[in-house]
C-alpha positions, 0 to 999 in steps of 0.5 A: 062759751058758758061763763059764771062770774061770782061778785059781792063778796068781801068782810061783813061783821057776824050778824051782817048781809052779803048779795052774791051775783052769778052773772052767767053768760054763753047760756039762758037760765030758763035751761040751765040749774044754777047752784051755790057752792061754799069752801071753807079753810080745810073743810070740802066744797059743800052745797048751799043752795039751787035753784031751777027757773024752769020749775021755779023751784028752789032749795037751801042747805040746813045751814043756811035756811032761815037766813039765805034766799036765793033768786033769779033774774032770767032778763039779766041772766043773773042768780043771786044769793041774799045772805043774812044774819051771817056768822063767822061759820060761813066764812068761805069761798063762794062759787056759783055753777051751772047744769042744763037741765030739763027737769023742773027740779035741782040737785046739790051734787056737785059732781052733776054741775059742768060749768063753773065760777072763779069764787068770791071769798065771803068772811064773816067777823066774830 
């Protein structure tokens, strides 16, 4: 059974650091896209960033790149989202998701990830 398990996320003054993990299981990175997405109060799920082991690409939304990093460990199974220099704006429920994939590259359409993470909430005081 494929699982993804967000953590790390909790209250962070603006200007601070927050990792995220996506621990995965059921599933090898090596086949799989892992994207982030973020849900802010009223607002729709958007995508921030993702990334594909297979071609070791990568990719990060206007709004966080500059401040976001995304990563992989492939042994532990593991992405995870280094977030940086955080502002209030990004203040948010964070899910990670996954896609099989045989491409080298990701896509940020939600609509294309089947599988996906209970969400950590992220927020980010003024």
């Amino acid at each position: 059974q494929l699982q993804l398990v967000e953590s790390g996320g909790g209250l962070v003054q603006s200007g601070g650091s927050l990792r995220l993990s996506c621990a995965t299981s059921g599933f090898t990175l090596d086949n799989y896209v892992i994207g982030w997405f973020r849900q802010a109060p009223g607002k729709e799920r958007e995508g921030i960033s993702c990334i594909n082991s297979r071609g070791a690409s990568t990719w990060l939304a206007d709004s966080v790149k500059g401040r976001f990093t995304i990563s992989g460990d492939n042994a532990k199974n593991t992405v995870y989202l280094q977030m940086n220099s955080l502002k209030p704006e990004d203040t948010a429920v964070y899910y990670c998701a996954a896609y099989r994939s045989i491409q080298d590259m990701c896509v940020w359409i939600q609509s294309v990830y089947d599988y996906w993470g209970q969400g950590t909430q992220v927020t980010v005081s003024s």
